[in-house]
VMD Tcl script that draws the C-alpha trace (Angstrom):
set ca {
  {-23.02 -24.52 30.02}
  {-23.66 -24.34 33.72}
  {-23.58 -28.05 35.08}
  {-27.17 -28.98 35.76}
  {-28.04 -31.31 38.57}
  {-31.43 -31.62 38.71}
  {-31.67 -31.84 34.81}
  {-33.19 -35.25 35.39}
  {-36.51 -34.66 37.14}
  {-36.62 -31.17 34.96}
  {-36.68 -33.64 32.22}
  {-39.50 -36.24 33.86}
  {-41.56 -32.47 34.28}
  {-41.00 -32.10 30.63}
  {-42.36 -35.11 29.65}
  {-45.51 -34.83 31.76}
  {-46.40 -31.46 30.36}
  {-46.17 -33.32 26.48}
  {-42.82 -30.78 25.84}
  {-41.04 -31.92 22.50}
  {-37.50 -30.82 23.63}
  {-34.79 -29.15 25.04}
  {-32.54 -26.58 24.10}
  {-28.53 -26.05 24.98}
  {-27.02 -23.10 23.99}
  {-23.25 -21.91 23.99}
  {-21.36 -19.45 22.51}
  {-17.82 -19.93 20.09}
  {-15.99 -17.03 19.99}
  {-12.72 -18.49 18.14}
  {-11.58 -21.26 15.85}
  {-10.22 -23.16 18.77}
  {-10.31 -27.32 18.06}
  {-10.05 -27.89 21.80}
  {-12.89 -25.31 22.90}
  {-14.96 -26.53 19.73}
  {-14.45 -30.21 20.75}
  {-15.35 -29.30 24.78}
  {-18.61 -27.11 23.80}
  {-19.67 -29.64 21.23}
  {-19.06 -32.65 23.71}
  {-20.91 -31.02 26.61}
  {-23.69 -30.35 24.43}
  {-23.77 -33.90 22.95}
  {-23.63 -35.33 26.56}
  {-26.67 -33.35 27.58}
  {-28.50 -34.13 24.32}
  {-28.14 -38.25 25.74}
  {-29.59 -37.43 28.57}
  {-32.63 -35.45 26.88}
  {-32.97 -38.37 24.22}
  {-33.14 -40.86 27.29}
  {-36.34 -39.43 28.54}
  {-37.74 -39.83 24.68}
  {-37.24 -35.80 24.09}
  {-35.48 -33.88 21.05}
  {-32.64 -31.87 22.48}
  {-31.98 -29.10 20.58}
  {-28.48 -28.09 19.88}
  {-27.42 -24.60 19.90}
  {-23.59 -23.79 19.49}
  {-23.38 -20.40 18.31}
  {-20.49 -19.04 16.38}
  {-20.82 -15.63 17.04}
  {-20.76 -13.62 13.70}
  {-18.57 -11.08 14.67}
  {-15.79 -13.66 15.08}
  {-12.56 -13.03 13.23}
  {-12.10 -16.68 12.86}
  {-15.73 -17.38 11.61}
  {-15.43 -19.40 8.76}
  {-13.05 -21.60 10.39}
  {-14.67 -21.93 13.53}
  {-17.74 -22.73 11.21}
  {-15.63 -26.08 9.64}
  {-14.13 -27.24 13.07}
  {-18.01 -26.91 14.40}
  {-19.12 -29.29 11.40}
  {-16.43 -31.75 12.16}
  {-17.24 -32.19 15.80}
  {-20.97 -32.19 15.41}
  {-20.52 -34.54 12.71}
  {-18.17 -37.13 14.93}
  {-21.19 -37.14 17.83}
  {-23.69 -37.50 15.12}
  {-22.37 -40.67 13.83}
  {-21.89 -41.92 17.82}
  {-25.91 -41.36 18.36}
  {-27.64 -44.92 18.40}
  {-29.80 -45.58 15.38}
  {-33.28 -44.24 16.01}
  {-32.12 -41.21 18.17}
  {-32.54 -38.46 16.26}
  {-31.20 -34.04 17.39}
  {-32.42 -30.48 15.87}
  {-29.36 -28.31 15.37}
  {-29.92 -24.65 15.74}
  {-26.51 -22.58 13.85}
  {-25.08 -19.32 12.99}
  {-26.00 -19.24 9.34}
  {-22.68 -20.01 8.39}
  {-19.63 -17.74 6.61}
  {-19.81 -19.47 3.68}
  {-22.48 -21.07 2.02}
  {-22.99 -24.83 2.25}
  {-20.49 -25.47 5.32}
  {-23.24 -27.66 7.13}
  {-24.44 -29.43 4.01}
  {-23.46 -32.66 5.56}
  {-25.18 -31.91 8.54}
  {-28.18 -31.20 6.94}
  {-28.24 -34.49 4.97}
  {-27.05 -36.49 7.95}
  {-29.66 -39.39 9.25}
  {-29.39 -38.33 12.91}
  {-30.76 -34.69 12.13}
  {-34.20 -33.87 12.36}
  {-33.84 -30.53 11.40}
  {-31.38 -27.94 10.96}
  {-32.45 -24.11 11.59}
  {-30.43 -20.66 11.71}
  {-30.13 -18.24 14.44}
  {-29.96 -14.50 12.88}
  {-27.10 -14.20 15.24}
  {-27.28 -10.14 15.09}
  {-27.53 -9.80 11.57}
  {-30.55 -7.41 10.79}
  {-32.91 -9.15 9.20}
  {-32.62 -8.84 5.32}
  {-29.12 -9.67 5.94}
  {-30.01 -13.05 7.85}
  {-32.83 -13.92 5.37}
  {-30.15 -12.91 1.90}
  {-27.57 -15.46 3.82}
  {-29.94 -18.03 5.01}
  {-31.60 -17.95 1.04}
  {-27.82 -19.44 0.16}
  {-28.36 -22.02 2.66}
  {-30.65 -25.20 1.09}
  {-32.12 -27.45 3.55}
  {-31.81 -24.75 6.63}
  {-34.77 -22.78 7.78}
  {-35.23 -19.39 9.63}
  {-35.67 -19.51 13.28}
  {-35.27 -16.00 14.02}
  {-36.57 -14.07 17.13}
  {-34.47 -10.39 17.01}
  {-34.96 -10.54 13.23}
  {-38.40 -11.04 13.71}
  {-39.16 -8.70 15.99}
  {-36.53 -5.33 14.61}
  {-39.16 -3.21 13.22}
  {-42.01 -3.69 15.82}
  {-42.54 -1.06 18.05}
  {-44.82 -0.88 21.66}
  {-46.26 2.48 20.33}
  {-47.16 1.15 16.90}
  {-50.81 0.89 16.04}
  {-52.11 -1.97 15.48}
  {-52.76 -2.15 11.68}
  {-49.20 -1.26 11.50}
  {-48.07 -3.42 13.57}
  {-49.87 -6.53 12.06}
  {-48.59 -5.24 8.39}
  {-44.98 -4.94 9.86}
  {-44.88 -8.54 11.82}
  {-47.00 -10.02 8.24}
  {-43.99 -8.35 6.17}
  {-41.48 -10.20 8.46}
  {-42.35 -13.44 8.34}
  {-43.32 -13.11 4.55}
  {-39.55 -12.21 4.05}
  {-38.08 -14.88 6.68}
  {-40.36 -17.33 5.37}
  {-39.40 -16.83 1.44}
  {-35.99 -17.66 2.93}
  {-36.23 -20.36 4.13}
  {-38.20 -21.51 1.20}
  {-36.54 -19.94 -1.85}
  {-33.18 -21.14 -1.99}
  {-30.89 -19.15 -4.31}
  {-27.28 -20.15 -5.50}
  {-24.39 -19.07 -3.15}
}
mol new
graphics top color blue
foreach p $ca { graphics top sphere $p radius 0.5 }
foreach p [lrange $ca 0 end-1] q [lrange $ca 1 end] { graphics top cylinder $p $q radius 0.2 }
display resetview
């Protein structure tokens, strides 16, 4: 992330317009400890500054899907998240948004961990019966998809078939993120 200077007053703006939280976003690439350790610890160090001014900083470190290194990069990510979590004060609570991860169950102890509010899943540029048939092996994380959401809508559509086409979407990413099925 770009350093932010004036993140501050952003944040006293924030709070006088009643906004619940923040989101930081980077991208991992490879299963590389150090880089892992340095995105996660810039985004922790932000988060402490959103959870001073009584918001909910939202955690985004993506591990892109197309990485060769994915599952591994998946693990180290859990580790490091997992060593800030357990620095957070009692009381201060973060949302993590993830890459549904390789394999199924990698951020169970992220999910389950008393400093999470919530955990949800990026579709990360799966389509998005792929993201919903991954996130299904996923208990305790829930969809929050946008280009997954939005793949089969068209400007040009009318609108009863554009209403039956957004309805079908979030009937499918819903059932996902309700439906759990074994991994």
């Amino acid at each position: 992330m770009k350093p932010m200077p004036e993140l501050d007053s952003l944040l006293e703006r924030a709070v006088q317009k009643g906004i619940f939280g923040t989101k930081e976003r980077s991208v991992i690439h490879l299963a590389n400890p150090a880089g892992i350790a340095d995105a996660v610890g810039q985004q922790f160090e932000v988060a402490t500054q959103v959870l001073r001014h009584g918001l909910v900083p939202i955690i985004e470190p993506e591990v892109s899907i197309k990485s060769s290194e994915r599952a591994q990069a998946d693990e180290i990510l859990r580790d490091e998240i997992l060593r800030h979590l357990d620095r957070l004060p009692e009381g201060h609570e973060v949302m993590l948004k993830l890459s549904i991860p390789a394999e199924a169950g990698t951020f169970d102890a992220l999910i389950q961990h008393p400093r999470i509010l919530r955990v949800v899943a990026l579709s990360g540029g799966y389509s998005r019966s792929e993201a919903c048939r991954e996130l299904a092996k996923n208990p305790g994380m829930i969809a929050s998809f946008s280009r997954a959401l939005l793949e089969d809508l068209r400007q040009d559509m009318s609108d009863a078939d554009f209403d039956r086409s957004l309805a079908e979407a979030i009937d499918e990413i819903y059932e996902a993120s309700t439906e759990k099925v074994a991994a």
